[in-house]
C-alpha positions as CSV (number, residue, x, y, z in Angstrom):
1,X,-15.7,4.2,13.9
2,X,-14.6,0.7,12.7
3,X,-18.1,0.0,11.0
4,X,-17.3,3.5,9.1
5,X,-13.6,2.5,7.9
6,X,-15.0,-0.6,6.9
7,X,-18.3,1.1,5.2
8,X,-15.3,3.5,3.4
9,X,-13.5,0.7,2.5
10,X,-16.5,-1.4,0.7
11,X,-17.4,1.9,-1.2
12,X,-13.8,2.3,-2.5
13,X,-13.5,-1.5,-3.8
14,X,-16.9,-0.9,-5.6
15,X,-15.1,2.2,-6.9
16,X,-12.6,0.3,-8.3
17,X,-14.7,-2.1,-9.5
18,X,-16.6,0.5,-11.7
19,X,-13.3,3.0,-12.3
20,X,-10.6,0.6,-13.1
21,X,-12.4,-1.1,-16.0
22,X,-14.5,1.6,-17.3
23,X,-18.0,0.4,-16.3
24,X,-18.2,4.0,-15.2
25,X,-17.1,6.6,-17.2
26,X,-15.9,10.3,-15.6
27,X,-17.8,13.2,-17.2
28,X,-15.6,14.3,-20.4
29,X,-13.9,11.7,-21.0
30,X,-14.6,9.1,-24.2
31,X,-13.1,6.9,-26.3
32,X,-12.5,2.9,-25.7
33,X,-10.4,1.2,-23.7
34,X,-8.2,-1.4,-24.3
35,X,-6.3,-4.0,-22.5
36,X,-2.9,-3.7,-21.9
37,X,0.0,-5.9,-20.4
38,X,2.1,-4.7,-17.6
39,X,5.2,-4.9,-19.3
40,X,4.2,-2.3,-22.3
41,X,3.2,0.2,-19.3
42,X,6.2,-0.1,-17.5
43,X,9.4,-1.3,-17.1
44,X,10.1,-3.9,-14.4
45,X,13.0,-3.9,-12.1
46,X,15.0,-1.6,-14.0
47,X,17.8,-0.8,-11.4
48,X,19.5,-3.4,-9.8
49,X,22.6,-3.3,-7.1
50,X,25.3,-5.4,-8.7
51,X,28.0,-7.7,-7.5
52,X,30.9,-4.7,-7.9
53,X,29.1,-2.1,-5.2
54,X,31.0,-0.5,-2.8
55,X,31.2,-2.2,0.2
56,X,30.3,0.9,2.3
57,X,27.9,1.8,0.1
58,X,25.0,2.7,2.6
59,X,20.9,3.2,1.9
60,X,17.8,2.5,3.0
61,X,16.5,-0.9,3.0
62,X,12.9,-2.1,2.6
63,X,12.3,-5.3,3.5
64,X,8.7,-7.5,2.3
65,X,7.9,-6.9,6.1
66,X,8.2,-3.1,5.6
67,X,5.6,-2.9,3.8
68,X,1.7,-3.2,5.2
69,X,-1.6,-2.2,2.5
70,X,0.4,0.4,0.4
71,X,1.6,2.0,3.9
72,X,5.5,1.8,4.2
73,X,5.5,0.3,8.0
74,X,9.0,0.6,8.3
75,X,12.5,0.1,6.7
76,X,16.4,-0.6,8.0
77,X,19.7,1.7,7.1
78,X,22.3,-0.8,5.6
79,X,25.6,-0.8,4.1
80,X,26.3,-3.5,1.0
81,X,28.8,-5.0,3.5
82,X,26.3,-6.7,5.8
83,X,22.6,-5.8,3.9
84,X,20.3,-8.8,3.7
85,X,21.3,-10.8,0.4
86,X,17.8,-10.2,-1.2
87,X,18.3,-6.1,-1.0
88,X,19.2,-5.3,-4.5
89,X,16.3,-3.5,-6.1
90,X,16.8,0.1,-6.4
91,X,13.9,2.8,-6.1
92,X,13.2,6.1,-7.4
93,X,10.3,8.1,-6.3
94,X,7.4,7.6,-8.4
95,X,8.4,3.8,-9.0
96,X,5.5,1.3,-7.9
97,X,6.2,-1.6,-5.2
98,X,5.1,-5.2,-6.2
99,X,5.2,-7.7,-3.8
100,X,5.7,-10.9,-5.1
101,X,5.9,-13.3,-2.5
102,X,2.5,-13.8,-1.4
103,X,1.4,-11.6,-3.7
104,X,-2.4,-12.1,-2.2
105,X,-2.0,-10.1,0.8
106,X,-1.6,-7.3,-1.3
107,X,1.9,-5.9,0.3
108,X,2.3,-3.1,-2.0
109,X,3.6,0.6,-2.3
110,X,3.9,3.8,-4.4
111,X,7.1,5.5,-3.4
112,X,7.0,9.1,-3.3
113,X,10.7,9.5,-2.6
114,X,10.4,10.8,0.6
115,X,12.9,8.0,1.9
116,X,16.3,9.0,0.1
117,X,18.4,6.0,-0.9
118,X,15.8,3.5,-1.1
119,X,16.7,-0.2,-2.1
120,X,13.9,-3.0,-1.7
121,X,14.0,-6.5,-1.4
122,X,13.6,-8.6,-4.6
123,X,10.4,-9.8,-2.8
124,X,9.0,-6.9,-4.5
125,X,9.1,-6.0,-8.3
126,X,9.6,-2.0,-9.1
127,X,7.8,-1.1,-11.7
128,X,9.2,1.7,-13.5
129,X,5.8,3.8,-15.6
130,X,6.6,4.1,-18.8
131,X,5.0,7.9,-18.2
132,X,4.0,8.3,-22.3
133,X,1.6,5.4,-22.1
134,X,0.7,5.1,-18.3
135,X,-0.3,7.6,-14.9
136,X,2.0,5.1,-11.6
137,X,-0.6,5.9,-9.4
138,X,-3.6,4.2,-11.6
139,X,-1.0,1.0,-12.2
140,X,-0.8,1.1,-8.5
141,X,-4.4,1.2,-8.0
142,X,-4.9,-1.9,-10.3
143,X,-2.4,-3.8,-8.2
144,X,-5.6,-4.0,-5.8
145,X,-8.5,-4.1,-8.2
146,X,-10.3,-7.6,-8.6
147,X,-8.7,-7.9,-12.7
148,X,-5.5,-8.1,-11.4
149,X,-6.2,-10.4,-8.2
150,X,-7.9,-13.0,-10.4
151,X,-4.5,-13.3,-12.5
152,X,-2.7,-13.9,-9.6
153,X,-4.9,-16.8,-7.8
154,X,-5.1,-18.1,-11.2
155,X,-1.2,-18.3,-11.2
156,X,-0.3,-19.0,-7.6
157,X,-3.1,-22.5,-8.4
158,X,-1.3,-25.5,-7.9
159,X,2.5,-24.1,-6.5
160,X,3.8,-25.1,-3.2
161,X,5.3,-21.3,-3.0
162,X,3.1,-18.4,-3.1
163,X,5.2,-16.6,-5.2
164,X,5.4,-15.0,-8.8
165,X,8.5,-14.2,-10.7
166,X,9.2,-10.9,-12.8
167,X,7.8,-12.5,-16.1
168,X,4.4,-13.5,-14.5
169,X,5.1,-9.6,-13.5
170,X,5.5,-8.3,-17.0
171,X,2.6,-10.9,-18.3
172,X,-0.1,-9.1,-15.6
173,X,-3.3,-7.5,-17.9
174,X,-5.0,-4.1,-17.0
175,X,-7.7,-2.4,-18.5
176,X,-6.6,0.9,-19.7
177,X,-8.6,4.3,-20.8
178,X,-7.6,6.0,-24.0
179,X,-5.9,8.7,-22.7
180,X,-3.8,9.8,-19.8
181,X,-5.9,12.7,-18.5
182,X,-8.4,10.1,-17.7
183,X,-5.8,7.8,-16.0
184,X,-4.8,10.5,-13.6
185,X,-8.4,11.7,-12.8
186,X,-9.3,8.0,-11.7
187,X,-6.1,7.7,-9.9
188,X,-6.9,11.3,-8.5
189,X,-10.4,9.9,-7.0
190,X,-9.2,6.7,-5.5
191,X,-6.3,8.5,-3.7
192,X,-9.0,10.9,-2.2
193,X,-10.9,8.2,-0.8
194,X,-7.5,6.2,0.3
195,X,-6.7,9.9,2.5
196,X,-9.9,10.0,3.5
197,X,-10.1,6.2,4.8
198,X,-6.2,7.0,6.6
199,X,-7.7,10.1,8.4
200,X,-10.4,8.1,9.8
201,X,-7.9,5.1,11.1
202,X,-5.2,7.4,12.5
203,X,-8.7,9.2,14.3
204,X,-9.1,5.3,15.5
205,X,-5.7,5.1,16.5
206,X,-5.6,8.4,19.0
207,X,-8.9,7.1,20.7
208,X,-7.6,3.7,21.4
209,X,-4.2,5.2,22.6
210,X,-6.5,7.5,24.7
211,X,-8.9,5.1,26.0
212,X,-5.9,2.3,26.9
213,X,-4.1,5.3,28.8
214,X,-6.6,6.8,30.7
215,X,-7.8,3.1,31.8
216,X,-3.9,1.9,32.9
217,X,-4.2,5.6,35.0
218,X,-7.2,4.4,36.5
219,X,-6.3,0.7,37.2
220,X,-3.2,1.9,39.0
221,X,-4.9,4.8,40.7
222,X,-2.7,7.5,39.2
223,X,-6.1,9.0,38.4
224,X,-8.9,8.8,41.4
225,X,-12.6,9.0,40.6
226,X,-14.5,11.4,42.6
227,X,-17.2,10.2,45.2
228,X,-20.4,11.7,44.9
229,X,-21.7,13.4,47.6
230,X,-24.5,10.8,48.1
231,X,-22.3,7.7,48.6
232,X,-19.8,9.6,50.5
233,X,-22.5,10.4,53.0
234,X,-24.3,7.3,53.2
235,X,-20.7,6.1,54.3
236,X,-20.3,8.2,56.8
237,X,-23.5,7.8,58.5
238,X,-22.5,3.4,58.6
């Protein structure tokens, strides 16, 4: 099953590949495409938690860590009081996560909002779709295509910190289709392959759980084997 997640997983990038810059065109769609900075698609880190919150003032807190290949991992239930200094970024559902310290492991995440009172780190930077000019999901999806990955290496070159700030943010170019039918239908395709490619590792996940079980059972003979009759009667006869 690993070879097939990682056979699903080659067939999605050359998806992207193709998809995200227009090389391949859906059926019904035409029209040219056009380059676009980040900044005219969205806004970036709109919401902020400022100096005069309430001390008591309580949410849920996601942390760089929290975050694992656009899967939310985990998160923390704060208060301003005593929350981490860097949680100030507030989240709405639809917003996109950026991580921007080491930005090359790819530590990012579409909220849907299912996680009320969200407020990430300012690791990240929340992008905000401007929803006239752009689909979330498709920005998200470019946040792991190779157009936006070679603007990062060519910006983290040379620093001591693997780290970009909100202008490098708002400087970022994607390749864009004319229309925003055409956005969502790509987004639409690469989040059917991103289900498909979960289903398969949470398939992986039961069987290891079930294979590690059944083997501790069997090292600490909770669970006997039965003898076939053959040995068990060769036995006896010795």
């Amino acid at each position: 099953m690993e070879a097939l997640i990682a056979k699903k997983r080659a067939i999605k990038q050359a998806a992207m590949q193709q998809l995200l810059t227009g090389r391949t065109r859906l059926p019904g769609f035409s029209g040219e495409w056009e380059t676009r900075r980040v900044g005219e698609l969205a806004e970036v880190d709109p919401e902020n938690l400022s100096a005069s919150t309430p001390p008591d003032f309580s949410f849920n807190y996601i942390s760089i860590d929290g975050v694992d290949a656009g899967r939310l991992a985990g998160y923390t239930k704060e208060s301003f009081r005593t929350a981490p200094s860097r949680a100030r970024r507030v989240v709405r559902a639809g917003d996109v996560l950026m991580s921007t310290v080491r930005p090359a492991l790819r530590g990012h995440l579409f909220f849907d909002g299912r996680l009320l009172n969200a407020v990430c780190s300012t690791g990240f930077a929340v992008l905000r779709a401007k929803r006239d000019r752009c689909e979330p999901h498709f920005l998200f999806a470019h946040l792991f295509g190779d157009i936006v990955d070679a603007q990062l290496q060519a910006l983290l070159v040379g620093s001591n910190y693997p780290a970009i700030n909100g202008t490098d943010v708002r400087g970022l170019r994607v390749t864009c289709p004319p229309t925003l039918e055409e956005q969502r239908a790509i987004a639409s395709i690469l989040a059917d392959m991103d289900a498909e490619i979960a289903a398969l590792e949470r398939r992986l996940a039961k069987t290891r759980a079930v294979k590690q079980g059944m083997m501790q059972q069997l090292l600490t003979g909770s669970i006997r084997l039965p003898i076939p009759n053959a040995v068990a009667e060769n036995g006896s006869d010795q």
